[in-house]
C-alpha positions as CSV (number, residue, x, y, z in Angstrom):
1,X,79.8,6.8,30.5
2,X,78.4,4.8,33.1
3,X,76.3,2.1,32.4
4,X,73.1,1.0,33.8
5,X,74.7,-2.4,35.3
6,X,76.7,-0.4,37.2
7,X,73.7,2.0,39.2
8,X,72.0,-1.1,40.8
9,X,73.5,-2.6,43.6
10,X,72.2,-6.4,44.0
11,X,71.1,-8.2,47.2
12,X,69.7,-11.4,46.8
13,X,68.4,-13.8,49.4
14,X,68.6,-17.6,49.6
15,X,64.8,-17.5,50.4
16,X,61.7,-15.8,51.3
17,X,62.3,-15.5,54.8
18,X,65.8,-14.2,54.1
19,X,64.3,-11.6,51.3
20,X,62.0,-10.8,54.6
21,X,64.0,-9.9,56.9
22,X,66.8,-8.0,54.9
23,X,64.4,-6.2,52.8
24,X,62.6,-4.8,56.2
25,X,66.3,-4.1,57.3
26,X,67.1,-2.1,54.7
27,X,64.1,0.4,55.2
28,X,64.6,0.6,58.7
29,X,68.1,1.3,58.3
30,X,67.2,3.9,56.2
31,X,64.6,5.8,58.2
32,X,67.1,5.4,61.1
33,X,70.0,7.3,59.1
34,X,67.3,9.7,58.0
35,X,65.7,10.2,61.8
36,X,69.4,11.1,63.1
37,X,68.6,14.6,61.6
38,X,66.0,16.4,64.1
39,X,62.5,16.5,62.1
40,X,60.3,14.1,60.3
41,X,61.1,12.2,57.5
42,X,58.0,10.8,54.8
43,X,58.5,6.5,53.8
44,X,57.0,6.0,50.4
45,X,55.4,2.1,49.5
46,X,54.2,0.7,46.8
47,X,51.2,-1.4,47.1
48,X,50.5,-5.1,46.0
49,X,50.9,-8.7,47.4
50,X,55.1,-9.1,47.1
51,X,55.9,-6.5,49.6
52,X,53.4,-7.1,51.9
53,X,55.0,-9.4,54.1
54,X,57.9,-6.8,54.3
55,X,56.1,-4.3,55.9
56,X,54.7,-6.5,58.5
57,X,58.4,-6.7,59.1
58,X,58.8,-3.5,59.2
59,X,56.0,-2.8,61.6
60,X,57.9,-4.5,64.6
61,X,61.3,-2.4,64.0
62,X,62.3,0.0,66.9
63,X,62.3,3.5,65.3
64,X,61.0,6.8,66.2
65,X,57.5,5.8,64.4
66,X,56.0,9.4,65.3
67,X,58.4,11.6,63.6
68,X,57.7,9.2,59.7
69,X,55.6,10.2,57.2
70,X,53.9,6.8,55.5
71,X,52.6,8.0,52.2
72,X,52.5,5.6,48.7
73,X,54.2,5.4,45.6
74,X,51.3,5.2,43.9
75,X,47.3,4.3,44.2
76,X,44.4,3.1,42.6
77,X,41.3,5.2,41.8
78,X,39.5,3.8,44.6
79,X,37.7,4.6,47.9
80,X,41.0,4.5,51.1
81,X,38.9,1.1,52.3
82,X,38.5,-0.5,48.8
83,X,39.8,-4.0,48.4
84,X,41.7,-2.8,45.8
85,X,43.2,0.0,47.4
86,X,47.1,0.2,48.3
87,X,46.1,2.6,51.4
88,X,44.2,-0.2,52.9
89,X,47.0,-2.5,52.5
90,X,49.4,-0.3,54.1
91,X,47.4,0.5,56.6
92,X,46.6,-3.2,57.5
93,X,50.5,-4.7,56.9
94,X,52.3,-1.9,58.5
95,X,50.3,0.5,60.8
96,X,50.4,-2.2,64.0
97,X,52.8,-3.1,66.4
98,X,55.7,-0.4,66.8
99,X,54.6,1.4,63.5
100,X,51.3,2.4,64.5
101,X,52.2,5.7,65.7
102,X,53.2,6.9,62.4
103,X,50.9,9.4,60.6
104,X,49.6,8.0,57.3
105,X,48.7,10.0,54.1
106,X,46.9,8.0,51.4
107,X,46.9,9.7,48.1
108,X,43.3,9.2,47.3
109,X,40.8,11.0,49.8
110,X,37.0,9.7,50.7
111,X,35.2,11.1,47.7
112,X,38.1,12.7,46.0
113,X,38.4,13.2,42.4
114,X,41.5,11.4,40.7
115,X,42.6,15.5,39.9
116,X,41.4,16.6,43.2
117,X,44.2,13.7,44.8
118,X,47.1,14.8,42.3
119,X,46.7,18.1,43.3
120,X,46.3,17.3,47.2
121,X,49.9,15.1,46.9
122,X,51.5,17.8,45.4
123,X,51.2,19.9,47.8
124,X,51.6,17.7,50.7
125,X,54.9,16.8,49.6
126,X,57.0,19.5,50.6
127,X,56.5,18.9,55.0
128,X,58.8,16.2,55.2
129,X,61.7,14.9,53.0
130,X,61.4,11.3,51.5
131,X,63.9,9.6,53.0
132,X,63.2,6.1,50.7
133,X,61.3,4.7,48.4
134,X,59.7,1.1,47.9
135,X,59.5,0.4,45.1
136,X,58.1,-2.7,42.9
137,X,58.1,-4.0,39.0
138,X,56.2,-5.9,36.8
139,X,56.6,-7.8,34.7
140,X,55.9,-5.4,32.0
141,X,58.9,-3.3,33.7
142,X,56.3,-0.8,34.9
143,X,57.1,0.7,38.6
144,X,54.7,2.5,40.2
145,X,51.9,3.2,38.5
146,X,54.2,4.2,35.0
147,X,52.5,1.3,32.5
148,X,54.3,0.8,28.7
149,X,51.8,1.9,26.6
150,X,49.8,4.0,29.4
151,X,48.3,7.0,27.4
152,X,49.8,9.8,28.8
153,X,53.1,8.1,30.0
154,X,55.2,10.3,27.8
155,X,53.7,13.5,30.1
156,X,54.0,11.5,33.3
157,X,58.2,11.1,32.5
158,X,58.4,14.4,31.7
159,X,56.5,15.8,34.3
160,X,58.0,18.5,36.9
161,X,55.5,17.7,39.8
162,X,56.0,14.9,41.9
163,X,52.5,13.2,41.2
164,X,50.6,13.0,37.8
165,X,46.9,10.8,36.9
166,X,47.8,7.9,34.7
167,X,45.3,6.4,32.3
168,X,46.2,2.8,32.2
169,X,43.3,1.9,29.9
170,X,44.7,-0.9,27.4
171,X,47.5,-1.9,29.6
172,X,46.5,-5.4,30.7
173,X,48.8,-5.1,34.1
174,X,46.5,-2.4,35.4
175,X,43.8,-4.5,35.5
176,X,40.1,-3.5,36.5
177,X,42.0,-0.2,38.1
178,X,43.2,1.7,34.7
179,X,42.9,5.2,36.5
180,X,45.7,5.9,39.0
181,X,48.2,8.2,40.4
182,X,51.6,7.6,40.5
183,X,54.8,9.3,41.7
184,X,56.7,10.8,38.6
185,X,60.3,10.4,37.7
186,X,61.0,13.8,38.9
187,X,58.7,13.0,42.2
188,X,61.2,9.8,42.5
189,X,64.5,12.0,42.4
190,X,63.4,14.1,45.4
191,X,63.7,10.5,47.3
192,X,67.2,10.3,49.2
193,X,67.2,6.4,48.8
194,X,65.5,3.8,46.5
195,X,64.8,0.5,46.9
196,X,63.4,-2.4,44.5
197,X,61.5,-5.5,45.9
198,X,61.1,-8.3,43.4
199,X,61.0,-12.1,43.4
200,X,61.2,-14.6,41.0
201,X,63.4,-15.7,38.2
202,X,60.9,-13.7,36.1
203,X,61.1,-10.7,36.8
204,X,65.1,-10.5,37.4
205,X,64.7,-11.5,34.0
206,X,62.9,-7.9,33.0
207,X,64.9,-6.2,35.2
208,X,68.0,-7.4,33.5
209,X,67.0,-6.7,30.4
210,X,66.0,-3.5,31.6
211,X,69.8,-2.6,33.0
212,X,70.6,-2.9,28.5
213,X,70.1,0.2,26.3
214,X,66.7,1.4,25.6
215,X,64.4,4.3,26.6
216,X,62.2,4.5,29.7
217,X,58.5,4.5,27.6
218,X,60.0,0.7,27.3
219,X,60.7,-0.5,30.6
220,X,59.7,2.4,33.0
221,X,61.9,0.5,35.7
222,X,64.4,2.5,34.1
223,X,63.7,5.9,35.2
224,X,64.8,4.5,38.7
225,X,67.8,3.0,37.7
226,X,68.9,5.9,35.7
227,X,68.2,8.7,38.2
228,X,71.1,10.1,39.8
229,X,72.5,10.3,43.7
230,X,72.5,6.9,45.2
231,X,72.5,3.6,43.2
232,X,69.0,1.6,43.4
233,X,69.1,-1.2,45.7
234,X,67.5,-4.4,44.6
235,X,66.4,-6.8,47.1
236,X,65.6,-10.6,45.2
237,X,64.8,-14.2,46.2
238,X,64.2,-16.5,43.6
């Protein structure tokens, strides 16, 4: 049987420039393999301060910008213009420059209900094919919005839609946002490449330990190492 060790592929960078420029690479290489078929194709980013800096990156590559879909792994239960809303960071890092003709879909509408926007993804999700996935960890090995310890994680991982609500209450790495909606494992697996963007000697650390025996409920990181097709790329600076 394979192992986990041997479904990441690693790609680490001598700095954070380095991490930069070849994490932004490795999405628009993506997208570009996935635009070579005629139709659109949906790019799905997590939120938060690490990758940030990637997709302003990103937001100077040369693609066909018009025919991608920029949706989000996952998203607070907050307003689209919130502070702490991962919509408003995507839409300020990455919808500029050569990006800005994309067409955005936040998960969370102006006045929408936390049911009301799992709903509305899940039925989005079937006009375009995900060609990638950016994804980030804590250091709790959650990804997305999938906490250890989350309430209803156990439905979330077993869940046949792509979306489901999360109550994060208890979890101290959700923060003042418990309620969210995150992409589910099986959401994930409809994603034709995944990527990982992480820094720090920390959290290689949980990822490491996350590569060893043990279930998903653990280290939810897991669910995207252990789902089939293409290995996860990891993309790491110290």
């Amino acid at each position: 049987m394979t192992g986990r060790a041997d479904r990441v592929v690693w790609h680490e960078a001598g700095d954070e420039h380095e991490w930069i420029d070849a994490s932004a690479t490795a999405v628009a290489e993506g997208l570009r393999a996935a635009l070579a078929v005629p139709g659109n194709v949906r790019l799905l980013l997590s939120g938060g301060s690490t990758p940030a800096p990637v997709y302003r990156a990103l937001a100077a590559r040369t693609l066909d910008w018009s025919r991608v879909v920029v949706g989000l792994v996952d998203e607070r239960d907050v307003e689209p213009d919130a502070d702490g809303s991962n919509a408003r960071l995507v839409r300020e890092s990455l919808l500029r420059g050569q990006a800005a003709s994309a067409r955005f879909e936040p998960l969370r509408g102006p006045g929408q209900s936390l049911a009301q926007a799992v709903t509305s993804a899940n039925a989005r999700l079937t006009d375009a094919p995900i060609a990638l996935c950016a994804l980030g960890m804590g250091e709790d090995g959650h990804t997305a919005s999938l906490f250890p310890g989350a309430a209803d994680l156990t439905e979330a991982l077993a869940s046949r839609e792509p979306y489901a609500a999360i109550d994060a209450r208890g979890c101290a790495v959700a923060g003042a946002y418990p309620w969210r909606i995150s992409l589910t494992p099986a959401g994930l697996a409809r994603s034709q490449q995944r990527v990982l963007l992480i820094r720090g000697a920390a959290k290689r650390a949980v990822l490491e330990r996350a590569l060893k025996d043990g279930a998903a409920s653990e280290l939810p990181i897991r669910v995207a190492v252990d789902l089939a097709g293409e290995p996860l790329h990891v993309y790491w600076c110290p």
